[in-house]
C-alpha positions in Angstrom: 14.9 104.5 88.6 15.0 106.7 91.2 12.3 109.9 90.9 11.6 112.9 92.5 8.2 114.8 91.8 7.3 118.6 92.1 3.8 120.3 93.2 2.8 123.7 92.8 -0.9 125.5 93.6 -1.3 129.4 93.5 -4.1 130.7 95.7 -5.7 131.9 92.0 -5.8 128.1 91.0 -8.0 126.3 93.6 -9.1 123.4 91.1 -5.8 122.2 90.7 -5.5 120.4 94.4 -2.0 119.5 95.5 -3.8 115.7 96.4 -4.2 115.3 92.9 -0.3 116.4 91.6 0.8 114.1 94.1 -1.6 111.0 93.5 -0.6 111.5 89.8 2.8 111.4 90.3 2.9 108.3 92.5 0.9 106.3 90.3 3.5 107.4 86.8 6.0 106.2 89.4 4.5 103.0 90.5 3.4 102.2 86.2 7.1 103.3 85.3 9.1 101.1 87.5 10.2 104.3 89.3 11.1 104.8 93.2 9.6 108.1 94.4 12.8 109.2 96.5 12.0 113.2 97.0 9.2 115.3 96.7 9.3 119.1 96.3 6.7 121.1 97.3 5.1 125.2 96.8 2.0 125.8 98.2 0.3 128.9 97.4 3.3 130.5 95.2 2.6 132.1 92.1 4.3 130.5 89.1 6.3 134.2 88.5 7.6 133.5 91.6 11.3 132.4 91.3 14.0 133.3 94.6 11.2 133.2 97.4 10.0 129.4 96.6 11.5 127.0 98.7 10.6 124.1 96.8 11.9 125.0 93.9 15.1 126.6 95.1 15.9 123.5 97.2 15.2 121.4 93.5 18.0 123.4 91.6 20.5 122.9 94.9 19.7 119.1 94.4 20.0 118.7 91.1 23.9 119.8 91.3 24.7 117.7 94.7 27.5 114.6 94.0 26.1 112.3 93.6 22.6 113.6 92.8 19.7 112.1 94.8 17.8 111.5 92.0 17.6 110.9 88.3 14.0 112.1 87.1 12.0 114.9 87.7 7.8 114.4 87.5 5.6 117.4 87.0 2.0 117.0 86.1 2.8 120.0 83.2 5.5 122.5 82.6 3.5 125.7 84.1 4.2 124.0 87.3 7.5 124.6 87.1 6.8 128.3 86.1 5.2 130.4 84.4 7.9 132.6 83.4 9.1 131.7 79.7 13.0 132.4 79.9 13.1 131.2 83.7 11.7 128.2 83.0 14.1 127.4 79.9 17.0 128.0 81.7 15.9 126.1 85.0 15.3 123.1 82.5 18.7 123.5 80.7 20.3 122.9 84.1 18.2 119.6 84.9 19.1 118.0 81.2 22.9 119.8 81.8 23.3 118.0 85.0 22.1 114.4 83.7 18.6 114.5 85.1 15.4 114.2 83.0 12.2 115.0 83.1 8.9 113.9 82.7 5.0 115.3 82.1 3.3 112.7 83.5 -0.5 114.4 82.8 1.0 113.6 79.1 3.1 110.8 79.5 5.9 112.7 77.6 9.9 113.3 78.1 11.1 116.7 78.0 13.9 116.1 75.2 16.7 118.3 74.3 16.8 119.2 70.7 15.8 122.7 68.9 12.3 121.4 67.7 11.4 120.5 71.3 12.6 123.3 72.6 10.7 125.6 70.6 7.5 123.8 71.5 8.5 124.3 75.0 9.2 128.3 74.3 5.5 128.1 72.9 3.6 126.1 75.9 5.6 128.6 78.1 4.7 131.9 76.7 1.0 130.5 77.2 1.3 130.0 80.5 3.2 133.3 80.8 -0.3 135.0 79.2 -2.8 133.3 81.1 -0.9 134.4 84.4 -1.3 137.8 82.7 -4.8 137.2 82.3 -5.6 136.0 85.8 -4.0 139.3 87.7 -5.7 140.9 85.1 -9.2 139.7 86.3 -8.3 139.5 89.8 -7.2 143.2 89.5 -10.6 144.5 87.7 -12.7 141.9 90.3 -11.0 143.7 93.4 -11.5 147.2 91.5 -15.2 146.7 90.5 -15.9 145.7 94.8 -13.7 149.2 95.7 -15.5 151.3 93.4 -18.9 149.8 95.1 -17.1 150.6 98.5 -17.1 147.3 99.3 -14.0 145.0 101.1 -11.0 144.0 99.3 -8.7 143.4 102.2 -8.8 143.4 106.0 -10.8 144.8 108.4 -9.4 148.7 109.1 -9.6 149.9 112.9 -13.2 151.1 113.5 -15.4 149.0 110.8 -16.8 145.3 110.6 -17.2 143.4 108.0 -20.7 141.8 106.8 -20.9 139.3 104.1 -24.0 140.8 101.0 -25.2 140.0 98.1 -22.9 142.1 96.3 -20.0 141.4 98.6 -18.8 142.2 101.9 -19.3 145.5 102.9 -18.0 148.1 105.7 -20.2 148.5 109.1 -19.4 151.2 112.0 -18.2 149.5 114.9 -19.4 151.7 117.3 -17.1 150.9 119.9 -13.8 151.7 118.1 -15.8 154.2 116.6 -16.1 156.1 119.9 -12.1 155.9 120.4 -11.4 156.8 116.5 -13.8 159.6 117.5 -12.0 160.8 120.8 -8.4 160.0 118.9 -10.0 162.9 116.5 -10.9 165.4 118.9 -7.9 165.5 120.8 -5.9 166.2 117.9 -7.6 168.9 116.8 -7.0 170.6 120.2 -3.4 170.0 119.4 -2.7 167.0 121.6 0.0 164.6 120.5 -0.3 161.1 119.5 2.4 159.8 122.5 0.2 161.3 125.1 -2.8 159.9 123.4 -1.3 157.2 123.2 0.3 156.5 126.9 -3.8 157.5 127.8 -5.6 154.5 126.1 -2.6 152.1 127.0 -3.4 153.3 130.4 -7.2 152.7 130.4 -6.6 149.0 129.1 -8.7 150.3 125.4 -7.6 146.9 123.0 -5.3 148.9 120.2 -6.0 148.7 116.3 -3.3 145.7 115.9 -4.7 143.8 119.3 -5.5 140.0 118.2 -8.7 138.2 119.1 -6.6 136.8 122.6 -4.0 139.1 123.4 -4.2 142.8 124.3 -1.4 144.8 122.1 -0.3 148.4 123.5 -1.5 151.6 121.4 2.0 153.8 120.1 2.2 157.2 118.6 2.7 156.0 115.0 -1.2 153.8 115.3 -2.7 157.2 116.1 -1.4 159.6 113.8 -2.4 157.0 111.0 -5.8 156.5 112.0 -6.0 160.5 112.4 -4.2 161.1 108.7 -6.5 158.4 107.4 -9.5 159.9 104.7 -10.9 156.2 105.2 -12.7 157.6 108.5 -14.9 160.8 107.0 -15.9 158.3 104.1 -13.3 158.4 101.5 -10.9 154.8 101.5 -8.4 155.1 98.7 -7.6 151.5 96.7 -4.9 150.7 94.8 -2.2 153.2 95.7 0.2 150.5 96.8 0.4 147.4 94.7 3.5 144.8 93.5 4.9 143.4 90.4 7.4 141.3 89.3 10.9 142.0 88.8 13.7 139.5 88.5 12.1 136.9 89.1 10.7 138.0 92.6 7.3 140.0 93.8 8.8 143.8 94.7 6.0 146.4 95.9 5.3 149.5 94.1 3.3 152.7 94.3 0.7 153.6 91.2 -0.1 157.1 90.4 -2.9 158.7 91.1 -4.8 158.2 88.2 -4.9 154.6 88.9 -6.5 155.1 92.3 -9.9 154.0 93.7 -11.9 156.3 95.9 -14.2 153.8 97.9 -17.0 155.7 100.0 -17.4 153.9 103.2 -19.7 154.8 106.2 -18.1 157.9 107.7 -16.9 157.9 111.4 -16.2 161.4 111.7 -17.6 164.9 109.9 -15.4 166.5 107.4 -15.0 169.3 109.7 -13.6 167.5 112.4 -11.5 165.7 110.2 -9.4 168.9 109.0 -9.2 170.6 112.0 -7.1 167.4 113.0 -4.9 168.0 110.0 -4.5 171.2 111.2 -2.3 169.7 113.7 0.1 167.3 111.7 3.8 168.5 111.1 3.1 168.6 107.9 0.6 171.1 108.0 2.6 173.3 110.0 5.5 173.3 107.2 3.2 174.2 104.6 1.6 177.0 106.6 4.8 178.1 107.6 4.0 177.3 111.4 6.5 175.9 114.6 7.5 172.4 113.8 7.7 170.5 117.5 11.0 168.7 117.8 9.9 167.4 121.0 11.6 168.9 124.5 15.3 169.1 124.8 16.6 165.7 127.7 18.0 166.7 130.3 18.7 163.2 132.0 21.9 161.5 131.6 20.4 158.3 129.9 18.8 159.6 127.9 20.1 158.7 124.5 22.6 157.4 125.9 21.2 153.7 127.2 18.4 151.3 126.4 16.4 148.7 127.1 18.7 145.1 127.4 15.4 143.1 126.9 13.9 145.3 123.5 17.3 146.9 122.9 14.3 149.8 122.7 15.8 153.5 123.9 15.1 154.5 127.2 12.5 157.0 128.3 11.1 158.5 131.3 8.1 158.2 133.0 6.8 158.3 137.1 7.2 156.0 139.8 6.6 155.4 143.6 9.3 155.3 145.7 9.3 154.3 149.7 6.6 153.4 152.0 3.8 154.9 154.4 3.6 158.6 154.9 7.6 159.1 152.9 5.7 157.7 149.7 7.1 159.9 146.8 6.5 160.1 143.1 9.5 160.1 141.4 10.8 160.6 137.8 11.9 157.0 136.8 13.5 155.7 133.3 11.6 153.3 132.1 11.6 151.4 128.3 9.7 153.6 125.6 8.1 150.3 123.8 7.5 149.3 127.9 5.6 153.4 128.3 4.1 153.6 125.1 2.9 149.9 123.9 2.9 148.0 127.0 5.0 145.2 125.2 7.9 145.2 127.0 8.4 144.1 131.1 11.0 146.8 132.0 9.4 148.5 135.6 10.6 151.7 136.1 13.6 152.5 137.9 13.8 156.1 139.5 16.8 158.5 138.2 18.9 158.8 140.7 19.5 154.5 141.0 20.5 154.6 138.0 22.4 157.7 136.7 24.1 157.5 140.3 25.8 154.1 139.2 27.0 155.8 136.0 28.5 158.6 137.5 30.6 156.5 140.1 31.8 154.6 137.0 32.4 157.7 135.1 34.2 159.5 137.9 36.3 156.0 139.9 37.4 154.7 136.3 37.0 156.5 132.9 38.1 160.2 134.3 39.9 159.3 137.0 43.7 161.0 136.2 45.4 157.8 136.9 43.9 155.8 135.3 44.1 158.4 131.7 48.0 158.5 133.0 48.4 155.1 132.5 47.0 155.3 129.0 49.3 157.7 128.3 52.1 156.0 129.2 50.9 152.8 127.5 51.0 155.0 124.5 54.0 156.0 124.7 55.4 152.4 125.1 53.5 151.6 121.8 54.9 154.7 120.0 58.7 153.4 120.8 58.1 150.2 119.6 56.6 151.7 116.3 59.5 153.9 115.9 61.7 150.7 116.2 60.1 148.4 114.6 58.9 151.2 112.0 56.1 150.8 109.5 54.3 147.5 109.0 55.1 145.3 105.6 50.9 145.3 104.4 51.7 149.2 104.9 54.8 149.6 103.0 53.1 147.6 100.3 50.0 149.4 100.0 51.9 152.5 99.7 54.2 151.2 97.2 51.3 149.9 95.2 49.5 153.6 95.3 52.6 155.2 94.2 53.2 152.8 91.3 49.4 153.6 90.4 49.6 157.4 90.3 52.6 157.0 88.0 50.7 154.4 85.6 47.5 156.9 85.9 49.4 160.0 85.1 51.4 158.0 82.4 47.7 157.1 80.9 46.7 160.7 81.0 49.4 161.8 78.6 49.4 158.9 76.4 45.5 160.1 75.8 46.4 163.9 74.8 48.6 161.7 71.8 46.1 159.3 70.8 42.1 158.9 70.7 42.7 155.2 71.4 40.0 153.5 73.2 42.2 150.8 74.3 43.7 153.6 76.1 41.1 155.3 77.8 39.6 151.3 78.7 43.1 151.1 80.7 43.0 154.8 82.0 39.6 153.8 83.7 40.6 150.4 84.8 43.8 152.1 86.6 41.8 154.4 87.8 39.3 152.5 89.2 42.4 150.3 91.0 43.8 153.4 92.6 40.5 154.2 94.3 40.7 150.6 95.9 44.0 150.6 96.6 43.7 154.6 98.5 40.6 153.0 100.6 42.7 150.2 101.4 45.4 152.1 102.5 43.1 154.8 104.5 41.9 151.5 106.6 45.2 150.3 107.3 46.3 151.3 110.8 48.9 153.9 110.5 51.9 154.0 112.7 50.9 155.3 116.5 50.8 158.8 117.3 51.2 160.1 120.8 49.6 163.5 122.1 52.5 166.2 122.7 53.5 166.9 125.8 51.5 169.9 126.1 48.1 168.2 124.7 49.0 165.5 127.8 49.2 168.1 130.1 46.1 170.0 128.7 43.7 166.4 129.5 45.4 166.2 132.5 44.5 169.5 133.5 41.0 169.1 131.9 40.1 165.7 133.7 40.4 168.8 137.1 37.7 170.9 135.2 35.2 167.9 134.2 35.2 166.7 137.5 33.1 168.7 139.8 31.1 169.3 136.6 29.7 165.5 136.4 29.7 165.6 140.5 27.1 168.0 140.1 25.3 166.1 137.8 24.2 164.1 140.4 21.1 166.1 141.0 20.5 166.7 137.6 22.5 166.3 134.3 23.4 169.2 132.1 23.7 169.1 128.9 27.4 169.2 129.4 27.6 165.5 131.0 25.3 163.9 128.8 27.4 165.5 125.8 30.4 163.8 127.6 29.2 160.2 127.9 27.5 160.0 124.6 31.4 160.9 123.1 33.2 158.5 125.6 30.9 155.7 125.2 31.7 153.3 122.5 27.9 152.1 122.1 24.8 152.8 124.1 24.3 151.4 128.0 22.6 148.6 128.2 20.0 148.5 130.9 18.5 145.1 132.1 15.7 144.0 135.0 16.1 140.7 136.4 14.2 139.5 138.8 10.6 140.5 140.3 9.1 142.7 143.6 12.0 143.2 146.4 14.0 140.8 144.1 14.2 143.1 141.5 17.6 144.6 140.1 18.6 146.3 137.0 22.4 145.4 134.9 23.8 148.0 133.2 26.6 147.1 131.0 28.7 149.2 128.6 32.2 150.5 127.1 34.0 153.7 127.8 37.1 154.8 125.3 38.9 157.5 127.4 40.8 158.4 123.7 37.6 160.4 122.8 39.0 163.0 125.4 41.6 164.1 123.2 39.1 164.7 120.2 36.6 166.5 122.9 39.1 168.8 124.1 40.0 170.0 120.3 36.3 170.3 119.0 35.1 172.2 122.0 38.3 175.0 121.2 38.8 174.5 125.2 36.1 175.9 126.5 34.3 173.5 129.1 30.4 175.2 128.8 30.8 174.7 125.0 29.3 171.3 124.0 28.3 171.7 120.1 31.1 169.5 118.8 30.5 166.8 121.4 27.6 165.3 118.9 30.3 165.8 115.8 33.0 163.5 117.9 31.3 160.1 118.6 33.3 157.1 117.2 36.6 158.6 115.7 39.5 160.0 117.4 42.6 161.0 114.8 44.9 160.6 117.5 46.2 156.8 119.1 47.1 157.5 122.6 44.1 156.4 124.2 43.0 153.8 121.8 43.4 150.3 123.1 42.1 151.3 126.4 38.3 150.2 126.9 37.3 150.2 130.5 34.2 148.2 130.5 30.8 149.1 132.8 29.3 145.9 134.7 27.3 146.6 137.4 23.9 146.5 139.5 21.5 149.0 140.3 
């Protein structure tokens, strides 16, 4: 006989050892005659629990392998299994449905089909179901009762220790985050923002709320505009507002109302005075009051938005550098990785502006505007658009149109047949046609249509164009305007890539990427012809109605 056994422990059920399950199950095994061939195993899962336990997801895929692996299942009881009453049924229906039985071995008894056993079963279950009821219920009021006292029920915040008491363990200042949460404070309420509070304590080496015991984890702007939103630190910890449940078999996380809130007073790191003025400061605040909401300053560098970081795929920022040697030392504005700037968890050095933006110009100007090689897209075009006209429409397309057509005419057909009679048979098949000629539309919309080519005077217009954008991006050379960086972000068919390899002298950067010259023709009708105007450039980024340009991707792999 050939048995496989299944363990389960919760954290709330530390008496029941998983040495025990599996010492019982090997010795039923060994008084049975049985061969213990697989063992299933969920360690610290509650029994609610039913998608996110390995153990017993890999059980149910056994159960139906050919041939199964095994013939009978050991459990020391049935609120191993679960303790979810209709979960539990079903998951033993499919062991007895699939030929495999199982046994209780804390009992000695068979799990039997058969209605009088299984409304035993429905019986033991719903008891287990209540008594997991019962223990979140106490574990709920235990953690409450320790909140209301102010005491820890979780980890240790940013700013605080932890020291065990007779009552529990309670909240101490850590005087030495204290001083930072203290300083992060202050310099919000004289309006300083969290990046460049941020960049500041990264910069001075100060360990960050998330740092671990060994490793030193960078401070970013989010970590500080938490800590200075956070009531915890003039004496008032809130409990309970986020919590989870269990829906569909699975823990989901939820959000309580207020009413069922804890206010915990904690030892205060900051005065109450201190503490609004900060808020002062927050976006939010500034809506309310009806103030200037910062949006941050407008970029003004080519790359920006438009590449990131090849190691953290993080966007690329801008920071300072030093550039040559001896008396021609300069500090220079560089790009550099904003996780690299802002948390210090990413090895991107920065690489001045000029390097970089001057190798994706001389892409830009030697390959995606260059006029011959948009003339030889044209023409490709034009190839493609004769071979349409001869070979005409595609058969998926003529199908999918055919099938639309016959649609509309059953739809309209359904329509009428309704003003006649109140059926509902009829209005079941209006909605089902319905519902078949919305697929059948999107199907059609994705299907490539025949190729259209750019009139004559539309090729002549990007011709003429590529003259005007020229000297433009020349010029941006020295400093992108907002005109350029408009450009590129349409043309490109995902953000540059932007990768250091290597170390000291060693050191280069690979920028890769995708150009698709066919955005041209969609630039040159949203900006109504006018080469200063660039609000439509954002609008334009991934469609282009027209084909003539289409296939052509002219790919960016070099070195800087």
């Amino acid at each position: 006989m050939r048995c496989a056994a299944y363990y389960r422990v919760s954290t709330d059920e530390q008496g029941a050892s998983l040495d025990a399950q599996k010492a019982g199950a090997k010795a039923w095994c060994a008084a049975n005659g049985g061969d213990l061939v697989a063992e299933y195993c969920d360690e610290g899962v509650s029994g609610a629990e039913w998608l996110k336990r390995p153990g017993i997801v890999a059980l149910q895929a056994d159960v139906k392998r050919e041939p199964r692996p095994w013939d009978v299942l050991v459990v020391r009881d049935l609120d191993r299994i679960g303790r979810d009453v209709l979960r539990m049924g079903l998951l033993l229906e499919t062991l007895q449905e699939y030929g495999a039985r199982v046994h209780v071995w804390s009992t000695g008894e068979e799990v039997r089909p058969g209605s009088e056993h299984r409304a035993l079963l429905i019986l033991k279950g719903i008891l287990a179901e209540q008594e997991r009821a019962q223990i979140a219920h106490r574990t709920r009021t235990g953690l409450k009762q320790r909140a209301e006292k102010g005491m820890c029920v979780g980890g240790r915040p940013y700013g605080y220790n932890l020291e065990r008491g007779p009552e529990g363990v309670a909240f101490v200042v850590n005087e030495a985050e204290a001083a930072v949460v203290r300083e992060i404070y202050t310099r919000r309420a004289a309006a300083e923002s969290g990046r460049t509070i941020a960049a500041d304590l990264n910069r001075r080496g100060v360990p960050s709320s998330r740092a671990a015991r060994d490793a030193a984890v960078g401070w970013c702007h989010t970590q500080v505009r938490k800590i200075a939103a956070n009531p915890r630190y003039r004496g008032e910890a809130k409990w309970g507002k986020a919590g989870t449940k269990y829906r569909a078999g699975t823990k989901v996380p939820i959000v309580r109302d207020e009413s069922q809130v804890v206010t915990c007073p904690v030892p205060s790191i900051v005065d109450d005075a201190l503490w609004q003025r900060a808020q002062r400061n927050t976006e939010a605040a500034r809506k309310v009051l009806g103030g200037h909401v910062h949006r941050g300053p407008k970029a003004k560098y080519l790359l920006i938005g438009n590449a990131c970081c090849g190691l953290c795929r993080s966007p690329l920022a801008t920071s300072r550098t030093s550039y040559g040697s001896g008396k021609g030392r300069q500090n220079v504005t560089a790009y550099t990785c904003l996780r690299a700037r802002d948390q210090g968890s990413c090895t991107f050095k920065p690489r001045r502006i000029t390097r970089l933006d001057g190798v994706v110009l001389d892409w830009l100007l030697g390959k995606v505007l260059a006029p011959d090689v948009v003339a030889d897209g044209l023409a490709k075009a034009r190839a493609e658009a004769a071979a349409a006209q001869v070979s005409g429409p595609s058969p998926a397309l003529v199908e999918l149109r055919a099938r639309v057509e016959d649609l509309e005419k059953r739809v309209a057909r359904l329509v009428r047949a309704i003003e006649d009679s109140d059926s509902p048979d009829v209005l079941t098949n209006l909605r089902q046609r319905r519902a078949e000629l919305v697929d059948a539309r999107r199907a059609l919309e994705t299907t490539e249509p025949p190729v259209e080519v750019a009139g004559a005077d539309e090729e002549a217009d990007l011709l003429a164009r590529l003259t005007d954008l020229r000297p433009l991006v020349e010029a941006a050379r020295s400093e992108a305007p907002e005109l350029v960086r408009g450009l590129l972000g349409a043309l490109l068919s995902g953000p540059i890539t932007v990768t250091p390899e290597g170390t000291g002298r060693d050191l280069i950067f690979r920028l890769k990427g995708e150009a698709r010259p066919g955005a041209l023709l969609d630039l040159l009708v949203s900006a109504s012809h006018a080469p200063d105007d660039t609000r439509g450039m954002a609008t334009t980024h991934g469609r282009s109605p027209h084909t003539t340009l289409r296939s052509l991707r002219i790919p960016l792999r070099r070195t800087a």
